[in-house]
N, C-alpha and C positions, 0 to 999 in steps of 0.2 A: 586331654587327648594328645596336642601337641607333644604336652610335654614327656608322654609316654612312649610316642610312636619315634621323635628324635634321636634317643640315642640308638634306636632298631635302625632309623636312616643310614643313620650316620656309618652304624659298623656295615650296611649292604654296601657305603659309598666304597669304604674304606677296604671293602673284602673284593669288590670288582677294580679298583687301583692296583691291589695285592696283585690279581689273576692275570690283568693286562699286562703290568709288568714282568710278571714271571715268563710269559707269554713273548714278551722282548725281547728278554736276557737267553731264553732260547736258540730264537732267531738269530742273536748275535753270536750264541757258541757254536749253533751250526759256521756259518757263515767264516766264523776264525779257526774251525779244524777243518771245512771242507777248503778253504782258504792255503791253510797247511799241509795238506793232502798232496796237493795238486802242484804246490811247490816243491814239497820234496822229492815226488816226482820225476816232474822235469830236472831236477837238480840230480836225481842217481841217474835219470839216461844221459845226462849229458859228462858227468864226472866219473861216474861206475863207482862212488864211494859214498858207502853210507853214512860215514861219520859227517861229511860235509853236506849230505843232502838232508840228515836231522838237524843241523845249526843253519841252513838255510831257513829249513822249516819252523823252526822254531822263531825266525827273522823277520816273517812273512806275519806267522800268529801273531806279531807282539806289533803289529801295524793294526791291529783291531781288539777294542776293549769288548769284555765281557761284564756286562754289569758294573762299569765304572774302571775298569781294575784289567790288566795284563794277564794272558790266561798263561800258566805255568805250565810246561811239556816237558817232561823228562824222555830218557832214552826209548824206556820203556814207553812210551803212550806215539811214539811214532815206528811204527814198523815198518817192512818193505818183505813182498813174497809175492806169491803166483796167484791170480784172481782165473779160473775157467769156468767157464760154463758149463753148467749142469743139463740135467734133463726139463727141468721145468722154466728152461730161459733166465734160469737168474745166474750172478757169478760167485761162487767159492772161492774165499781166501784161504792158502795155506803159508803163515808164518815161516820168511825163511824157504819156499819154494822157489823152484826154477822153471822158466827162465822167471827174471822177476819184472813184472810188470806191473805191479798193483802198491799202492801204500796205503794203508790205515791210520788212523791220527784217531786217537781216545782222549776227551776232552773231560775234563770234571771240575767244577766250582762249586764255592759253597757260597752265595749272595744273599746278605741282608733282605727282609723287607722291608716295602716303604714305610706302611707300617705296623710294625712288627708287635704293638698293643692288640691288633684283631686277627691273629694268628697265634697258633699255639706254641709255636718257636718262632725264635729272632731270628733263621737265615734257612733259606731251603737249599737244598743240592740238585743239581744240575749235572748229567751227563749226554755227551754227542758221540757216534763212532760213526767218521765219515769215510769211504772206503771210495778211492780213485783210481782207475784203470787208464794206463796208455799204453794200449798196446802197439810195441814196436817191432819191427821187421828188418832181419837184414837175408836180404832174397839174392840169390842167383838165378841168375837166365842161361840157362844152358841150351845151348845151340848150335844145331847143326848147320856147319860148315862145308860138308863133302861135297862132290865136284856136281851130284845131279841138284845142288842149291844154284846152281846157274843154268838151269833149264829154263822155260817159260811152264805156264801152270795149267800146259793143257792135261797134265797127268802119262805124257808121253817119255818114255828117256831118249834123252839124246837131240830133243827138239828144242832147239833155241828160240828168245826172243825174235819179231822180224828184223829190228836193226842187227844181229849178228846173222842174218839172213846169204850176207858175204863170204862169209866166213865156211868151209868144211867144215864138220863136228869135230875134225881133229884140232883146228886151228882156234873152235872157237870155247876147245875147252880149255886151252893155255890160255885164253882170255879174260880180263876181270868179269863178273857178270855185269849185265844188259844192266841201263840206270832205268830203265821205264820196264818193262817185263819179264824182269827175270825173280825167282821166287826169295832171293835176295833182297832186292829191290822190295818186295811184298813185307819182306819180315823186318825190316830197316822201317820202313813205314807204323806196322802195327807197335814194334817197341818204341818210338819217337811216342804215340799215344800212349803207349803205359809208360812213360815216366811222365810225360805232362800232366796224366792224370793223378800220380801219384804228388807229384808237386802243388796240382789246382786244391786238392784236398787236402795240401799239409800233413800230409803224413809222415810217419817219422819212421821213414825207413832209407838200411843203407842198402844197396846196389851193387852188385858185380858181375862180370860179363866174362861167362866162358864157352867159347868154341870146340867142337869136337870133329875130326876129320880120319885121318889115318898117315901112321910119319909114312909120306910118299919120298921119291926122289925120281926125278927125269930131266936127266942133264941139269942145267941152271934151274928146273924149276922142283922146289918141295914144298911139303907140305908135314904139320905135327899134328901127331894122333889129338892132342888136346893143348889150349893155352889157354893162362889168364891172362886175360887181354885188360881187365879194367880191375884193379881189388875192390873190395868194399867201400864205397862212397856215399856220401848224401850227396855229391856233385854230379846232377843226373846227366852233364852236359860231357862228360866223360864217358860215359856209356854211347851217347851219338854220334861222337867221334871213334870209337872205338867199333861201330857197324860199321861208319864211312873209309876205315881206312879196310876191312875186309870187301868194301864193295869196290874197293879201287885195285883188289890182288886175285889173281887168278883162284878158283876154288877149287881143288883137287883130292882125289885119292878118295876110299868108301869111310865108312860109318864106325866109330867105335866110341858108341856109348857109355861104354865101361869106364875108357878113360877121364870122359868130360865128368860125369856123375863122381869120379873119383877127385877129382881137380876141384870141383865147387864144394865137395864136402870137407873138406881141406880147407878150401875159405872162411868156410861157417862156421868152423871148429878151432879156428885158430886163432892168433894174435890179434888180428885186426874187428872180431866178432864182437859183439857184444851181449854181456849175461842178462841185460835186460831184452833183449830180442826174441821173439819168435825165427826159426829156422825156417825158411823156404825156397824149394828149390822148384821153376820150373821151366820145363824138359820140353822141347822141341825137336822134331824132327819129320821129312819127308819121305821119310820110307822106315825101312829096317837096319837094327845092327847087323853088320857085315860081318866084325873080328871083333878079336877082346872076349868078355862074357856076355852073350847075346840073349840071357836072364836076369831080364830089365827088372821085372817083377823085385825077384829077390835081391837086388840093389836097393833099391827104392824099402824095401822091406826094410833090408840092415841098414839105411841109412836111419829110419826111422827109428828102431829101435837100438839103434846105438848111438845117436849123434841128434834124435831129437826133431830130424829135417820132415818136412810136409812137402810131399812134391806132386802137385799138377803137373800136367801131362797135353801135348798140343800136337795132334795127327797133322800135319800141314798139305796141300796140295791135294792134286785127284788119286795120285798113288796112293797114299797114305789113308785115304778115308773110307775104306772098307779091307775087309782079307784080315792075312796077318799083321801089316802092320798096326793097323786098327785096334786090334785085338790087344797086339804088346802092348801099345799107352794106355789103352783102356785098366790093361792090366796092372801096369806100373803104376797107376793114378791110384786104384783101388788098394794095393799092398802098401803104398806111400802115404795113407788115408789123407788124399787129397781129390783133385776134381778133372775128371780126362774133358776135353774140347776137341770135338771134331771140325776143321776150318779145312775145306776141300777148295777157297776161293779164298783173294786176298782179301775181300770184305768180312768174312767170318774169322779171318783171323783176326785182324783188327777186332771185332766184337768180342772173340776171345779177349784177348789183353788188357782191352778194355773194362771186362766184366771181372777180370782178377784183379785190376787194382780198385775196382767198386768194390768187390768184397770186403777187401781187409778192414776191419772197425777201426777208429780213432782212437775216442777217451769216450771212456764210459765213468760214471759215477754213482756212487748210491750215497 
């Protein structure tokens, strides 16, 4: 009986070694393409070239054996393309897509068994396709700058904070706005939270800060329809200085949308952008455009569909938060397929800003 049921032992020993093993060697190809994935990755958002971000990734794999042995990646078995989301929650790779924010690593071995007498062939094959998303961001904040940004936020024009309470409304509109109540002061605040936030979650996004007002002129004092105040940066501390030095200059002249939405899309499109980015643009204001094209909508529309950009939309103060102006962002957010915020108080705007840089995902992986 022994000596019949032995060699049956033996090859179950030998056939669940086979399994576990195989079972390891797995493990370990995952491991060395989801490994390589995520390197090359990081390596195209930071270089924008894929020839250096496949020899990275290939640098990364070869720090991990598959089965004993160096897993081999050619050009081909590392891609780089667009991953979006679908209808059913999952993400589609398109090879070669834009913007590019996903890379795929195709892994294949062929490994020996251990042992290779109680299997029908001497090496099994093995394939892994690990697919990594990081999605990046370079956002502008386009913001209104015009002179009712130095009102206080009872939703009145023309009513100042109480410390400019001295001051006649003539005198206290040559004045920088109020540091404690002015809706400046409000919007200085909520964006100091969205880049913190955007920092506390490491997010890989760059930044740039564009104002929009109207070119004024009144003796010594003017003012430009629109500037860039800050270009594209991951340096979020460059965007806080660049509200603090508008909090420290008089705000003047009306609204022209036109120009700022023309200025940031100009930013996103240009030298300084990047191909692995997502486009975002958003759009602040407390009231309505004044001059320029006061068809927000179809801005936001053609920015989308020429350039790519998603623009959120933020009603600010009590003017803003019902009527028409309500209606344009709402409008603007829907043609920009992005997300309109109604913030009639400076608490809600803060929440606003907040909840935008919640949104945006990290790194996704499958």
């Amino acid at each position: 009986m022994v000596a019949v049921l032995l060699p049956i032992v033996v090859l179950l020993v030998g056939f669940a070694v086979n399994v576990a093993y195989m079972e390891m060697v797995r493990t370990q190809l995952r491991i060395t393409c989801d490994s390589a994935a995520k390197a090359g990755l990081i390596s195209m958002g930071a270089t924008q070239n894929a020839t250096t971000a496949q020899n990275f990734a290939r640098t990364v794999s070869a720090n991990n054996l598959v089965g004993g042995k160096t897993l081999t990646l050619s050009n081909s078995n590392i891609e780089f393309g667009n991953a979006a989301k679908n209808g059913s929650g999952t993400y589609d790779f398109t090879s070669g897509g834009s913007p590019i924010n996903a890379s795929r690593v195709t892994g294949t071995t062929a490994v020996p068994y251990l042992f290779g007498a109680f299997m029908p062939s001497g090496n099994f094959n093995v394939t892994q396709v690990s697919l990594t998303t990081r999605v990046a961001y370079d956002i502008a904040l386009v913001l209104d700058r015009s002179a009712s940004m130095a009102f206080d936020l009872s939703g009145n024009e023309f009513v100042y904070p109480s410390d400019r309470a001295q001051f006649s409304p003539l005198q206290a509109y040559f004045t920088p706005p109020s540091s404690t109540g002015s809706r400046w002061y409000a919007l200085t605040n909520a964006v100091n939270t969205f880049v913190s936030v955007l920092q506390a979650r490491n997010i890989d996004a760059h930044v740039c800060l564009v104002t929009f007002a109207e070119n004024y002129t009144f003796g010594s004092y003017t003012a430009t329809e629109a500037s860039l105040d800050v270009s594209l940066t991951p340096t979020y501390s460059q965007i806080v200085t660049g509200m603090n030095v508008w909090g420290q200059t008089p705000l003047l002249g009306d609204t022209n949308m036109q120009a700022g939405i023309a200025l940031a899309q100009g930013e996103l499109t240009g030298p300084r952008a990047r191909v692995t980015a997502n486009r975002l643009m958003i759009l602040l204001s407390d009231g309505v455009a004044t001059t320029g094209n006061t068809n927000i909508a179809s801005l936001t529309q053609a920015a989308r569909t020429g350039s790519g950009i998603v623009t959120y939309t933020i009603a600010f103060g009590g003017e803003a938060a019902s009527g028409t102006p309500q209606a344009t962002m709402a409008g603007a957010a829907a043609s920009g397929n992005g997300v309109f915020y109604n913030a009639p108080t400076a608490s809600q705007l803060t929440t606003a800003f907040q909840q935008i840089a919640d949104s945006l995902p990290a790194v996704l992986i499958d």
